[in-house]
Every structure is written in C-alpha cells, then in structure tokens.
Backbone as JSON Lines, residues from 0, in Angstrom:
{"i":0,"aa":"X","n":[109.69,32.48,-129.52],"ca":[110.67,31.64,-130.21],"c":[110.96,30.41,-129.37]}
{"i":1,"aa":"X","n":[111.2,29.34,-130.27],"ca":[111.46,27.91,-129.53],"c":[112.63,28.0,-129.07]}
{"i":2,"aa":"X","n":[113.12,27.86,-127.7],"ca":[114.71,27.96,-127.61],"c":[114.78,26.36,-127.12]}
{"i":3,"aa":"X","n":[114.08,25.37,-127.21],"ca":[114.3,23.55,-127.19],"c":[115.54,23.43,-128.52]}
{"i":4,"aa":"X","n":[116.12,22.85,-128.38],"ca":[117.02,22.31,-129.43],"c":[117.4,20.98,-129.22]}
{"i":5,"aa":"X","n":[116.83,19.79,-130.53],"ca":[117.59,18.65,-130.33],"c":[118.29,18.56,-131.02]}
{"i":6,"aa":"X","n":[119.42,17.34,-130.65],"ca":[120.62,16.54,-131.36],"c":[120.37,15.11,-131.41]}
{"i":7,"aa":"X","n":[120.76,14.89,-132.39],"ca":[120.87,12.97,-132.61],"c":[121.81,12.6,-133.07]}
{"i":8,"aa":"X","n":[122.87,11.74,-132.75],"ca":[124.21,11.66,-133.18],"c":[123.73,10.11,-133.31]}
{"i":9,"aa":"X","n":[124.49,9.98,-134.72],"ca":[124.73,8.51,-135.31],"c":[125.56,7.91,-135.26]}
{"i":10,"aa":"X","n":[125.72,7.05,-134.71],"ca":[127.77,6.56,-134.7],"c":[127.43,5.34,-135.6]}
{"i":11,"aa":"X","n":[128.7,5.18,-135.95],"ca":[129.09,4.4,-137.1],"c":[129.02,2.86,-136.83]}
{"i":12,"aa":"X","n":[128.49,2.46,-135.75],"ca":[128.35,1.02,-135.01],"c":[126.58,1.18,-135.11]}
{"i":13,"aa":"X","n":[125.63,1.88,-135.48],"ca":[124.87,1.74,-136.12],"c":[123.93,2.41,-134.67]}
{"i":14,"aa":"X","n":[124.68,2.38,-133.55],"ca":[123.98,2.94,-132.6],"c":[123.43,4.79,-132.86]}
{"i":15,"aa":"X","n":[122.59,4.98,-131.81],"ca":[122.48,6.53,-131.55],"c":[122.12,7.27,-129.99]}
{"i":16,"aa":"X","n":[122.48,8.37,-130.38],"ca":[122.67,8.84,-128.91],"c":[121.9,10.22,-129.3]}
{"i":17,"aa":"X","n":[120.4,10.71,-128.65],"ca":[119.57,11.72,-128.62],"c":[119.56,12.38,-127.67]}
{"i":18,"aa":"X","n":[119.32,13.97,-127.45],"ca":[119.4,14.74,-126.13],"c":[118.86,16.0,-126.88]}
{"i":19,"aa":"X","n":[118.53,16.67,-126.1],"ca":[118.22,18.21,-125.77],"c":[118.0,18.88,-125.29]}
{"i":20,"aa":"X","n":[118.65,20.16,-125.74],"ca":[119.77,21.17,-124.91],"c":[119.35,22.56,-125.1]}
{"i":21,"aa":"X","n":[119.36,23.54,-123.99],"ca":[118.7,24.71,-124.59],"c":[119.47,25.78,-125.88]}
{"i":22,"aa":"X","n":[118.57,26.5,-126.17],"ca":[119.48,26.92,-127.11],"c":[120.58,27.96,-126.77]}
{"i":23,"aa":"X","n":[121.62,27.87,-127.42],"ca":[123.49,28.49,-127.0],"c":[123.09,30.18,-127.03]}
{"i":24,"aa":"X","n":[123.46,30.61,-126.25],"ca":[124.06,32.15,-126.18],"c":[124.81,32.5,-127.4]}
{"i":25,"aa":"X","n":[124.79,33.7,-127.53],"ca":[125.49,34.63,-128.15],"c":[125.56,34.87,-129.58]}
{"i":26,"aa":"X","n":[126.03,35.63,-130.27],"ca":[126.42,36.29,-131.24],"c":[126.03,35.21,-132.57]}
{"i":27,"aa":"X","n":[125.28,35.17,-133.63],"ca":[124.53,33.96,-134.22],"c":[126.1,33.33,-135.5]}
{"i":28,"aa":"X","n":[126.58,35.04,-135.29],"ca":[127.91,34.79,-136.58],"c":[128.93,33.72,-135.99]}
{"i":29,"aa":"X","n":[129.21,34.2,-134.34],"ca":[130.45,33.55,-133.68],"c":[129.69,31.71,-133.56]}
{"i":30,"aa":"X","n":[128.44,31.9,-133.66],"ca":[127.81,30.7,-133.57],"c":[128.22,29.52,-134.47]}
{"i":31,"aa":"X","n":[128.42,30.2,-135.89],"ca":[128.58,29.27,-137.22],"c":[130.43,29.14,-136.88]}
{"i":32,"aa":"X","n":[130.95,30.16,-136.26],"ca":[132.35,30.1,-136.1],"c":[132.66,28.95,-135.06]}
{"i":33,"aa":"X","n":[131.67,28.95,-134.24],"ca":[131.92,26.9,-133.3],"c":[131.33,26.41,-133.64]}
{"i":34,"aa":"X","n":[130.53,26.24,-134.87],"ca":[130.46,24.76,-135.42],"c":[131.66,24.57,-136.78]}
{"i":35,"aa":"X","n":[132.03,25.5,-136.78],"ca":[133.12,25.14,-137.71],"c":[134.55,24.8,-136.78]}
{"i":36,"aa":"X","n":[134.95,25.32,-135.65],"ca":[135.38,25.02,-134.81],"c":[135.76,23.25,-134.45]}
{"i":37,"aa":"X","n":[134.51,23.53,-133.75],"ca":[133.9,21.64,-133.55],"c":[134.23,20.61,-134.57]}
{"i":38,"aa":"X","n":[133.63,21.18,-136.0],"ca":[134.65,20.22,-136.65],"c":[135.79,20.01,-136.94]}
{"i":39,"aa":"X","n":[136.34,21.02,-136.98],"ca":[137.97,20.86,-137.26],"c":[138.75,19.94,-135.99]}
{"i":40,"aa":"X","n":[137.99,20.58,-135.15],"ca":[138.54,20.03,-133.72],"c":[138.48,18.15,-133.77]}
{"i":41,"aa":"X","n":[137.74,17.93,-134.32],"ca":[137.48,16.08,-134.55],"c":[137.18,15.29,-133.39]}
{"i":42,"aa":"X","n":[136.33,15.97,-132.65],"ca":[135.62,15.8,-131.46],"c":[134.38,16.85,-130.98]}
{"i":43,"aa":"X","n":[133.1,16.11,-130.45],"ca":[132.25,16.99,-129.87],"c":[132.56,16.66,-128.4]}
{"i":44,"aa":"X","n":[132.37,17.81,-127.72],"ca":[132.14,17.89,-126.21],"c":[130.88,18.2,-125.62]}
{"i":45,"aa":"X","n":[130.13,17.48,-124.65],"ca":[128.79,18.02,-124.81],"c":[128.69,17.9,-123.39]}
{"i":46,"aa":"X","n":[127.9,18.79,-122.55],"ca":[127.3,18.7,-121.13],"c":[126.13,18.15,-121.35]}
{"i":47,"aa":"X","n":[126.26,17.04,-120.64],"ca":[124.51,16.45,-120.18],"c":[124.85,15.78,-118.66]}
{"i":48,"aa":"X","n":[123.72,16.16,-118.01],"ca":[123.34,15.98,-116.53],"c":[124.53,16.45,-115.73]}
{"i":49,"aa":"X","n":[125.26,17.3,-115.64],"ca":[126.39,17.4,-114.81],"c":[127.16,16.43,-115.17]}
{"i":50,"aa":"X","n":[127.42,15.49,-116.24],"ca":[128.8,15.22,-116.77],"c":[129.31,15.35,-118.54]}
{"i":51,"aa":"X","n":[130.13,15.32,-118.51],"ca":[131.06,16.26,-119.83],"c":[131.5,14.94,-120.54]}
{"i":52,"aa":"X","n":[130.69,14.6,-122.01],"ca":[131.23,13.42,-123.21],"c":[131.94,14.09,-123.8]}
{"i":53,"aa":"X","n":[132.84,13.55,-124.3],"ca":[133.77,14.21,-125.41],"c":[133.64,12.99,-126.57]}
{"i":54,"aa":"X","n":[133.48,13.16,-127.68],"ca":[132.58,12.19,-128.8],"c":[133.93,12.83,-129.61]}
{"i":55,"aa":"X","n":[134.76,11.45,-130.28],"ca":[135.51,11.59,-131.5],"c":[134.94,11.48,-132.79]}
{"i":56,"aa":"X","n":[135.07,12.56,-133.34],"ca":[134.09,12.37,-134.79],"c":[134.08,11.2,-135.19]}
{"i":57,"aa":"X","n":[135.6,10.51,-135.55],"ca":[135.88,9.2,-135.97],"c":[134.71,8.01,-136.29]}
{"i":58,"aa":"X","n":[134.1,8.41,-134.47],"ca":[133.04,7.34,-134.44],"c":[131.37,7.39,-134.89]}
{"i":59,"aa":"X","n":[131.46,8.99,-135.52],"ca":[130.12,9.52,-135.97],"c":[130.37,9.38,-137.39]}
{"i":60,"aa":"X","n":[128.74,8.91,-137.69],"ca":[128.65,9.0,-138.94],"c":[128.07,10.07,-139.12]}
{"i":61,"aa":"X","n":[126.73,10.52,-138.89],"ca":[126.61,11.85,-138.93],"c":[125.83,12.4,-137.81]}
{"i":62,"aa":"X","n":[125.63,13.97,-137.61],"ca":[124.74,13.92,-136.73],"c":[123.23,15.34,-137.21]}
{"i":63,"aa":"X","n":[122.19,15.14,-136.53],"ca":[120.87,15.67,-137.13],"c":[120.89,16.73,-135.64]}
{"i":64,"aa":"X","n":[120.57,17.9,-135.99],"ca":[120.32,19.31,-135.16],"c":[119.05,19.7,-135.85]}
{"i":65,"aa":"X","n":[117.81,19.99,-134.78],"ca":[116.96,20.33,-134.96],"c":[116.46,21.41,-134.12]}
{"i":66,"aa":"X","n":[116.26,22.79,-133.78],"ca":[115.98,23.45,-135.78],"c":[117.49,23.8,-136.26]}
{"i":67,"aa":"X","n":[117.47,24.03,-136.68],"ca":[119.0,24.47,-137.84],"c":[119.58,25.84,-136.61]}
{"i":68,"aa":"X","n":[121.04,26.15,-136.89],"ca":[120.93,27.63,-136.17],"c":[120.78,28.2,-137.28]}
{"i":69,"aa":"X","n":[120.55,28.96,-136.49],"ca":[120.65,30.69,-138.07],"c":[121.42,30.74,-138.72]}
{"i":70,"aa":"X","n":[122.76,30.88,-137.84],"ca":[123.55,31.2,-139.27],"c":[124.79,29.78,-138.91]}
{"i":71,"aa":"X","n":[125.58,29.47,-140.38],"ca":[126.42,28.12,-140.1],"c":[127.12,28.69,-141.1]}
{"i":72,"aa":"X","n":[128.5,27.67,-141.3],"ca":[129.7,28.11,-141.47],"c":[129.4,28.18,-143.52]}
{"i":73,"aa":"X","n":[130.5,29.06,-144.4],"ca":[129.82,29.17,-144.98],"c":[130.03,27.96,-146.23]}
{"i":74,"aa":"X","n":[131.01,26.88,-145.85],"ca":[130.95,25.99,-146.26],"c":[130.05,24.75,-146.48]}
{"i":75,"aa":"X","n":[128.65,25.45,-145.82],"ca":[127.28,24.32,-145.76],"c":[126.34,24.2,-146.85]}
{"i":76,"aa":"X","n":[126.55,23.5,-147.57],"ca":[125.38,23.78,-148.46],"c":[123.88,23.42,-148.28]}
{"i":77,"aa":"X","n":[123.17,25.2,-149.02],"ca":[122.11,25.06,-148.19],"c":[120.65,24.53,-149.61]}
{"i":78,"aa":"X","n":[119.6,24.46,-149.19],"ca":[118.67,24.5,-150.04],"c":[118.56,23.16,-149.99]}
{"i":79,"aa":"X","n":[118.87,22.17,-149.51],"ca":[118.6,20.6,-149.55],"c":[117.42,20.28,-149.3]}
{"i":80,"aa":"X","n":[117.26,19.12,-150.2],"ca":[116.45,18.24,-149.75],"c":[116.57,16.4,-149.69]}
{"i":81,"aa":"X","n":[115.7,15.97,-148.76],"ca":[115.96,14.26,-148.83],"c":[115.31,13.43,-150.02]}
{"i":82,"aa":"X","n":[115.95,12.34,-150.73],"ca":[115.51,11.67,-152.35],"c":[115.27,10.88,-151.52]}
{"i":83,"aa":"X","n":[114.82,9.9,-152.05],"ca":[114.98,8.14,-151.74],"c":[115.41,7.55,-152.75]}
C-alpha cells in the first residue's frame, strides 16, 4: 500500500501551496472524525520541515488530497466526477 499522500491547497489570491506527508495513524473512522474536525475548526495546522502553519480556511478556496482517505465525514458527497 502507498502510504505517500499529497495536498495542494488553493488560496483564494490565486496562489498554491503543495506538500507531502506520510500517511496519518490510526483508526480510519476517528480519521473522517478530524477532517470534520479541521473544518469546523476554520483553520488547518500542518507540520512541514520542523515548523507548524496554521492556514485560516478564510484564505482557501479549496484544497485537493491525493489518494482520498478511506473513510470521510459522512457529509461528503461521494461518486463525483469533473464536467467542463
């Protein structure tokens, strides 16, 4: 199994900010329970290189996680696809 995981965060100034991170420990249910977390919270916190961003949603437009986790909160709707 791939445990690489990327992120790409879009901020709303048209910039982006890419990284990746191994994949998170634990329990796949409590998993969907901090990303539902995270959002409510209206900030991401993220470790990269030995220092700690704290990202206000405010300034994200959205952000892309690649591969998906397993399981996510159950407010996600799933089965999508991209139109043009």
């Amino acid at each position: 199994m791939n445990s690489k995981r990327c992120l790409t965060i879009y901020f709303m100034d048209g910039s982006e900010m890419s990284l990746n991170f191994p994949k998170q420990g634990g329990n796949p249910l409590l998993l969907a329970k901090r990303v539902q977390e995270a959002i409510d919270a209206n900030q991401i916190a993220i470790e990269i290189d030995d220092h700690l961003y704290v990202i206000p949603t405010n300034n994200i437009k959205y952000l892309h996680v690649s591969p998906m986790p397993e399981e996510l909160p159950e407010t996600v709707i799933r089965g999508g696809s991209l139109r043009n």
